[in-house]
C-alpha positions as CSV (number, residue, x, y, z in Angstrom):
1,X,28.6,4.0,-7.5
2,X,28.9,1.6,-10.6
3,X,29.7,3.9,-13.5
4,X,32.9,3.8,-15.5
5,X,34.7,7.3,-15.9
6,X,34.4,9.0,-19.2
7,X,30.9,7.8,-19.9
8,X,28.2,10.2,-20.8
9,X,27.0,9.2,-17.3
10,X,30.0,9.9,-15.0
11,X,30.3,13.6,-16.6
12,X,27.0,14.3,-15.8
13,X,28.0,13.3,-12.5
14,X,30.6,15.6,-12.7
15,X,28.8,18.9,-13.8
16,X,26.4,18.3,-10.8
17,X,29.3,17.9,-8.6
18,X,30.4,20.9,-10.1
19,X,28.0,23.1,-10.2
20,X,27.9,23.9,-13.8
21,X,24.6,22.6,-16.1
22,X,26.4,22.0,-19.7
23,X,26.1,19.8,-22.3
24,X,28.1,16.3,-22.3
25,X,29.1,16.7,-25.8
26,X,31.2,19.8,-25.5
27,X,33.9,17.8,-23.9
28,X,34.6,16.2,-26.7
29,X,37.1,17.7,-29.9
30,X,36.1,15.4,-32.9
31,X,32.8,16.4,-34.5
32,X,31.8,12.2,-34.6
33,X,32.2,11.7,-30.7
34,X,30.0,15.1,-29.6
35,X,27.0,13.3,-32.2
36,X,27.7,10.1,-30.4
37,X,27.8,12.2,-26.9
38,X,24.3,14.5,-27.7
39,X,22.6,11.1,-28.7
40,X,22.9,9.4,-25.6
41,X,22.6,12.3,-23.5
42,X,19.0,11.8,-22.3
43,X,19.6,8.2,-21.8
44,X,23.5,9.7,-19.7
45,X,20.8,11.6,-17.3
46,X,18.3,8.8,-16.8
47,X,21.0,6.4,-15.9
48,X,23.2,8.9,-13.9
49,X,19.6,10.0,-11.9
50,X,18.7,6.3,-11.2
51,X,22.0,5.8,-9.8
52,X,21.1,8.5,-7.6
53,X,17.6,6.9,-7.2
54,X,15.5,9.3,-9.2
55,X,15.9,7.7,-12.8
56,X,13.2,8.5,-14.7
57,X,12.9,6.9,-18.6
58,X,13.1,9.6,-21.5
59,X,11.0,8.2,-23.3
60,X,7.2,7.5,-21.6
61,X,8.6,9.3,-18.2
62,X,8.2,6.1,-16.1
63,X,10.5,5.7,-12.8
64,X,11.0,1.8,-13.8
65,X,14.3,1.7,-14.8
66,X,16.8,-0.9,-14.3
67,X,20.3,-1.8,-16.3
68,X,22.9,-4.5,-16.2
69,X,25.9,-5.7,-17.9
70,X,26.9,-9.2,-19.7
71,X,30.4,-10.6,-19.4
72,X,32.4,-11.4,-22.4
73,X,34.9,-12.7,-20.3
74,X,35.1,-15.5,-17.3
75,X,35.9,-12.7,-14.7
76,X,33.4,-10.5,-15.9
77,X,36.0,-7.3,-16.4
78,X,34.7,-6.7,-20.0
79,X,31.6,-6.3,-20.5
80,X,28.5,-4.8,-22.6
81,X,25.3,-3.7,-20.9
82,X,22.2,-1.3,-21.3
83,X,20.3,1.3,-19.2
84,X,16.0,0.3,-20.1
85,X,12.7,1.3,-19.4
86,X,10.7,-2.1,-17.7
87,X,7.3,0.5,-18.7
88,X,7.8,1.4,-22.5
89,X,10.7,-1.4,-22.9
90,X,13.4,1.5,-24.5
91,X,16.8,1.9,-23.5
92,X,20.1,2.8,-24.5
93,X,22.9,-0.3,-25.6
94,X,26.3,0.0,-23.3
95,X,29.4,-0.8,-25.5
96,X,32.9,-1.4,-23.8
97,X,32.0,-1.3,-20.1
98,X,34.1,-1.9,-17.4
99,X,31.7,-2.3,-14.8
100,X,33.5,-1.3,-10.8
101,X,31.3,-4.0,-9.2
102,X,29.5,-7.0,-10.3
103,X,26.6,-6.9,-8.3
104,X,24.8,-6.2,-11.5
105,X,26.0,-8.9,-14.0
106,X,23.3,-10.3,-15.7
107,X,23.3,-13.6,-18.2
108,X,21.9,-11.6,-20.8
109,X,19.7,-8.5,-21.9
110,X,16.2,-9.0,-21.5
111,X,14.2,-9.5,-24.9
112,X,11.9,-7.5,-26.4
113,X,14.2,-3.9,-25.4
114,X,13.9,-1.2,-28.7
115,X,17.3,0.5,-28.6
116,X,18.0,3.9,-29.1
């Protein structure tokens, strides 16, 4: 699986390992990460289910999701990335990744994408 730890992805990951249905955010002590946390947290579950192969977008409920990340580095260890909708072209802006493979390293984001 491609997915950093501590993203709002890999702890829903976790809780369905677990067992337990929670919120990402409560994980979280400072008041400005749990905001951060709760406002990506439908985008956490539509990237965590398509990594499962059942994504579906949160915003127009289309299954045609993809996401990638761009290098900002010649190895391609640092990057930034996003989760999207091909359908309604929404999606969620990945900051700071450290993707575990680079099967999906793309040259850039596609255009047109409106950000959450």
């Amino acid at each position: 699986m491609d997915i950093k730890k501590n993203t709002p992805a890999s702890f829903v990951l976790w809780e369905r390992k677990q067992g337990v249905q929670g919120i990402v955010g409560e994980v979280y002590t400072e008041e400005t990460e749990a905001v951060k946390m709760l406002k990506s947290l439908k985008w956490a579950y539509a990237h965590a289910d398509m990594l499962e192969g059942k994504g579906t977008c949160p915003k127009c409920k289309s299954h045609n999701l993809d996401y990638g990340y761009v290098a900002l580095d010649n190895n391609g260890n640092d990057c930034y990335g996003a989760i999207w909708c091909n359908d309604c072209l929404h999606g969620y802006y990945l900051s700071r990744v450290k993707p575990k493979s680079k099967d999906k390293l793309i040259g850039k984001l596609p255009a047109g994408i409106k950000f959450s």
